[in-house]
C-alpha positions as CSV (number, residue, x, y, z in Angstrom):
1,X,80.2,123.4,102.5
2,X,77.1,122.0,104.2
3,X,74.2,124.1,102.9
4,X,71.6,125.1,106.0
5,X,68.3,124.2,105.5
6,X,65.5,125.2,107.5
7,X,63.1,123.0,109.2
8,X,59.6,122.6,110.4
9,X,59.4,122.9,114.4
10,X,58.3,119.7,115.2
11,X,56.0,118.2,118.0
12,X,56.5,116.7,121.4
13,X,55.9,112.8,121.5
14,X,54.0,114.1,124.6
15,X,51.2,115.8,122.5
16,X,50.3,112.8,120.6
17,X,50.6,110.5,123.3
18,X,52.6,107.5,121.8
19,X,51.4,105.8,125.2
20,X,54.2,102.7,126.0
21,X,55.3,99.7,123.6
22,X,57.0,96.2,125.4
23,X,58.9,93.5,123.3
24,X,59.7,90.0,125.3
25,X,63.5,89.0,124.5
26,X,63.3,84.9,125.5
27,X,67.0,85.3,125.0
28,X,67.5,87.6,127.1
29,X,64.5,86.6,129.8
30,X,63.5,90.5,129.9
31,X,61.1,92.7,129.0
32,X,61.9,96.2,127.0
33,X,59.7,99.2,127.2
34,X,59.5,101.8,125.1
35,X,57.5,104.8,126.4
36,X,58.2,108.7,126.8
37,X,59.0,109.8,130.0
38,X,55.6,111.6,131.0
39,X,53.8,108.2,130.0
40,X,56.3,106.0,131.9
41,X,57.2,108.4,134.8
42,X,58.4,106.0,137.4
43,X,60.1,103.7,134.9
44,X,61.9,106.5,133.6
45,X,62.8,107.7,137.2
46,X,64.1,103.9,137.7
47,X,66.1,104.1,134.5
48,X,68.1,107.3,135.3
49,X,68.9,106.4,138.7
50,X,70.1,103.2,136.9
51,X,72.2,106.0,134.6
52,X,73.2,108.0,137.1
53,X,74.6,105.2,139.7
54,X,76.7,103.2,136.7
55,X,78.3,106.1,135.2
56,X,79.4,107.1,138.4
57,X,81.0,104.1,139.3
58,X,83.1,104.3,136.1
59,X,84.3,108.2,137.3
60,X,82.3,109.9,134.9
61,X,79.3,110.6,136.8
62,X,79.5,114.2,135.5
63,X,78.3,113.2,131.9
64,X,74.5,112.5,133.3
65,X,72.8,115.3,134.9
66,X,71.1,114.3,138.4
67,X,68.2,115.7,138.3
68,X,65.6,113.6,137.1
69,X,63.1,116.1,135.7
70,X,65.6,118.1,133.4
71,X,67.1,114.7,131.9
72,X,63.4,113.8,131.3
73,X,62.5,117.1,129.6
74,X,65.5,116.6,127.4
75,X,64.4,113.2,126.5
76,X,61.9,112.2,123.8
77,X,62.0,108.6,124.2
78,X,63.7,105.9,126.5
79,X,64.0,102.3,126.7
80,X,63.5,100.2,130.1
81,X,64.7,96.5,130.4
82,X,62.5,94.9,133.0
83,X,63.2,91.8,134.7
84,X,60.6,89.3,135.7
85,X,60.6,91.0,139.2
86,X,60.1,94.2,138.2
87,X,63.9,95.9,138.7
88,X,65.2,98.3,136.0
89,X,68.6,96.1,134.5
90,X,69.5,98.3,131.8
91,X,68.4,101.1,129.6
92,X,69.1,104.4,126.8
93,X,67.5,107.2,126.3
94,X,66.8,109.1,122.6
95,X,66.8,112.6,122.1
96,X,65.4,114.4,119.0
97,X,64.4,114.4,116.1
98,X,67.4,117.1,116.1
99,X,66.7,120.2,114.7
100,X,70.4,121.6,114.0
101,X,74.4,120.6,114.8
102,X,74.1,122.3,118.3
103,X,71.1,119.6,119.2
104,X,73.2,117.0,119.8
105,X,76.0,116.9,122.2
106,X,78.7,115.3,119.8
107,X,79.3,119.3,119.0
108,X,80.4,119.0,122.9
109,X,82.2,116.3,122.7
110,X,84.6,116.9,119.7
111,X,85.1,120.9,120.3
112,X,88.6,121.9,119.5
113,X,89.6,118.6,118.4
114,X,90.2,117.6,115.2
115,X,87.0,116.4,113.3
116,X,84.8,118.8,115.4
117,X,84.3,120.2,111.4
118,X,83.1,116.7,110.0
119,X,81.2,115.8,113.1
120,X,78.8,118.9,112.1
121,X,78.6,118.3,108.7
122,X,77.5,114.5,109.3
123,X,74.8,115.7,111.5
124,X,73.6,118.7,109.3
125,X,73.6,116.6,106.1
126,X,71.4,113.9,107.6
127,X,68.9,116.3,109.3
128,X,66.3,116.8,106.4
129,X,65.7,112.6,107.0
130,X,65.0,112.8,110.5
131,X,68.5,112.2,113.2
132,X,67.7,111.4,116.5
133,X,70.2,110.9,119.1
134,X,71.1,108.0,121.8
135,X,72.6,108.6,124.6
136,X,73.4,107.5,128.1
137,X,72.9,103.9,127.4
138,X,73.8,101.0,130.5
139,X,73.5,97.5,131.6
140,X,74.1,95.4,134.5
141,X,76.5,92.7,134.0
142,X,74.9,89.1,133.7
143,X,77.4,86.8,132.4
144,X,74.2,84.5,131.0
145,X,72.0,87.2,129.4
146,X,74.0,90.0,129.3
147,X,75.3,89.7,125.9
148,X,71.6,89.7,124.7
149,X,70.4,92.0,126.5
150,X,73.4,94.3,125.1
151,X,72.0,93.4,121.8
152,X,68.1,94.9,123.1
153,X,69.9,98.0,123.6
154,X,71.6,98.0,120.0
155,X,68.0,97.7,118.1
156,X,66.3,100.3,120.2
157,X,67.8,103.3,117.7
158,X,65.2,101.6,114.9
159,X,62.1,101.4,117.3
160,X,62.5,104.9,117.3
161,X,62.9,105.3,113.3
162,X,59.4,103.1,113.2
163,X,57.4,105.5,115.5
164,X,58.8,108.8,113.6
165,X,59.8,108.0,110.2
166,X,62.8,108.8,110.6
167,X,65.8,107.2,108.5
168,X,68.7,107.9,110.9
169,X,69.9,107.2,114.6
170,X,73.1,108.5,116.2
171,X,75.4,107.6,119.6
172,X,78.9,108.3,120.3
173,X,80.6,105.7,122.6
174,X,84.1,105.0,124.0
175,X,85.4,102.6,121.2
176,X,86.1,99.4,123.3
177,X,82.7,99.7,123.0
178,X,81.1,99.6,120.0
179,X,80.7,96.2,118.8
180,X,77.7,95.8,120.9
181,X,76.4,98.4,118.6
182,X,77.6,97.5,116.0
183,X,75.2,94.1,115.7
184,X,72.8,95.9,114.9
185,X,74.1,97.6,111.7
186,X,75.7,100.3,113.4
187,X,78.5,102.0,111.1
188,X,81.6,103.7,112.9
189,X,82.6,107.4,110.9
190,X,85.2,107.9,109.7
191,X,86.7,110.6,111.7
192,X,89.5,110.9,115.0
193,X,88.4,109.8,118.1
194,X,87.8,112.3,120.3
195,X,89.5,112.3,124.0
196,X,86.2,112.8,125.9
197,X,85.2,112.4,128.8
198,X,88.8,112.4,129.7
199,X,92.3,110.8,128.4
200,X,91.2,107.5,129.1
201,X,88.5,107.4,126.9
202,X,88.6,107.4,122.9
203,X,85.2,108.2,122.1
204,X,83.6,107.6,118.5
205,X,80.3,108.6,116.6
206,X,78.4,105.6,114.9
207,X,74.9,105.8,112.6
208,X,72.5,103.6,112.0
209,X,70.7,104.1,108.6
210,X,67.4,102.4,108.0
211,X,68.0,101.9,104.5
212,X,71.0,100.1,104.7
213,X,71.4,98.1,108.3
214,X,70.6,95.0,106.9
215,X,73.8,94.9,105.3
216,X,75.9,95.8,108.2
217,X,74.2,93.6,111.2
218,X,74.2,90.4,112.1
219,X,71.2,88.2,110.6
220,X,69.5,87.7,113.8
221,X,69.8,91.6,115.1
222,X,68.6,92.1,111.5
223,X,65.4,90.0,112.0
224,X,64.4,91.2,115.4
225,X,64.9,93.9,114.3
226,X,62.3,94.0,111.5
227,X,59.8,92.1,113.8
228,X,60.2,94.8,116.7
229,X,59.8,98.1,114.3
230,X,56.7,96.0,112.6
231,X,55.4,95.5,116.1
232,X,55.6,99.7,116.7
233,X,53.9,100.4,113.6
234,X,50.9,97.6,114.4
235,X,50.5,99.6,117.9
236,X,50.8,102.7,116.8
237,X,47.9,101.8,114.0
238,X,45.9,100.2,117.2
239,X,46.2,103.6,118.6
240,X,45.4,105.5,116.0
241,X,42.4,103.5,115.2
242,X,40.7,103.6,119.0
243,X,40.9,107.3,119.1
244,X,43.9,107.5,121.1
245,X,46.3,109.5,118.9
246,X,45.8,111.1,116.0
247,X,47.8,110.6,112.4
248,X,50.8,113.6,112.4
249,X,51.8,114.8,108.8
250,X,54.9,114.4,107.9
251,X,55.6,118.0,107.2
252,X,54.9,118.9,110.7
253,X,57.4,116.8,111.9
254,X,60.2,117.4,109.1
255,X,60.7,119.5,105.8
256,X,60.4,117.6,102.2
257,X,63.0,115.1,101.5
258,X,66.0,115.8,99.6
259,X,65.8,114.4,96.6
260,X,67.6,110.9,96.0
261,X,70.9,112.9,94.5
262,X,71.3,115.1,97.4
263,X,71.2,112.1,99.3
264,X,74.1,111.7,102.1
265,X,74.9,108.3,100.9
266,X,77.3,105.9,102.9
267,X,79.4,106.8,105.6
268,X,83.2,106.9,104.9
269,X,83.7,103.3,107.8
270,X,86.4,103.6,110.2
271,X,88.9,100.1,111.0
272,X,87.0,97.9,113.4
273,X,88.1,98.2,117.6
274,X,88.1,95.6,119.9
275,X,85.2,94.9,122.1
276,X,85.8,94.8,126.0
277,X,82.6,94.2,127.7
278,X,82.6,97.4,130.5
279,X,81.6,95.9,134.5
């Protein structure tokens, strides 16, 4: 039995004012931004129409809400990839830090199937160390870059542990899927798929922990990774230092850590699926 613990009602990213952050992929001949959707209202606009046209064209248009404004209110942070040109290629969006079970939409997705139980308990158990939540993540197909711009899109869960201090990141995915995310040290649970949206899809919930990544990805992810979340703490020092946001305390943003033995520990790891890259 999961105990409940209560927590701190934490901040917008909009009242400090996190402002935008950019890393250049040479690799991947693109730039990603990282910005909330009230700094970056026209990127984000260009993202979810993005969202909203690919997910339709794979007959599950239903999973992302049209209107712009509502999916931007129920987004913390999002991620642009920008061509040279300007156009919107690819994107995800991160919701949280989650404040209970019914936060995230993984208590949607499994309902009345088996592991809808352990689905909660991972979330609840991990919520004292910060769990934010990725979702509606999609790229256009380039057969040159496109496999490293997939990769962008695997390290954005730690940009957002960087900015918040958070230790943990969670998506659920159709499982042909998830080796993109898994690159980046992303762990598959240990529990059924779940049939959702439909029967054609076996969906699964993968973490990202920020202790223990670097043993799961691959040694490039793992280095730009570690240069990208040291490049969000350098500008969110920069901002702090001209005046632009102020330093948050912890405790406004989450309870006291558990103590090391109350700690979740490693996820049980489900067999590996096959990756087929989605059009």
């Amino acid at each position: 039995m999961t105990a409940t613990l209560e927590r701190a009602a934490a901040p917008t990213l909009d009242d400090h004012d996190y402002g935008r952050v950019a890393f250049w992929d040479p690799r991947a001949e693109c730039t990603m931004v990282m910005a909330s959707p009230s700094a970056a209202p026209l990127l984000f606009a260009e993202y979810h129409r993005g969202a909203v046209e690919k997910y339709a064209r794979f007959g599950v248009g239903d999973l992302i809400d049209a209107d712009v404004q509502r999916c931007a209110d129920d987004t913390a942070l999002f991620w642009a990839l920008v061509e040279l040109d300007g156009r919107v290629v690819g994107g995800v969006r991160g919701k949280g830090p989650l404040r209970s079970p019914e936060d995230s939409h993984a208590i949607v997705e499994w309902a009345g199937q088996p592991g809808a139980s352990d689905v909660r308990e991972l979330i609840a158990e991990r919520l004292p160390l910060g769990v934010m939540e990725m979702k509606a993540a999609w790229l256009t197909k380039d057969p040159v870059v496109g496999r490293h711009r997939a990769k962008m899109i695997a390290r954005t869960a730690f940009h957002a542990m960087a900015l918040l201090d958070i230790d943990f990141c969670m998506a659920t995915s159709a499982a042909h899927s998830l080796d993109q995310w898994r690159s980046s040290g992303g762990v598959v649970a240990a529990i059924p798929a779940t049939p959702y949206p439909n029967e054609r899809y076996q969906t699964k919930m993968m973490w990202w922990d920020r202790r223990t990544f670097a043993v799961h990805g691959e040694p490039d992810q793992v280095a730009a990774t570690f240069r990208e979340m040291a490049n969000v703490r350098q500008s969110r020092r920069a901002r702090r230092a001209e005046g632009l946001i102020q330093p948050v305390p912890p405790t406004s943003l989450y309870p006291p850590r558990r103590p090391a033995r109350q700690d979740p520990g490693p996820l049980r790891v489900a067999p590996k699926f096959a990756f087929e890259e989605s059009a």
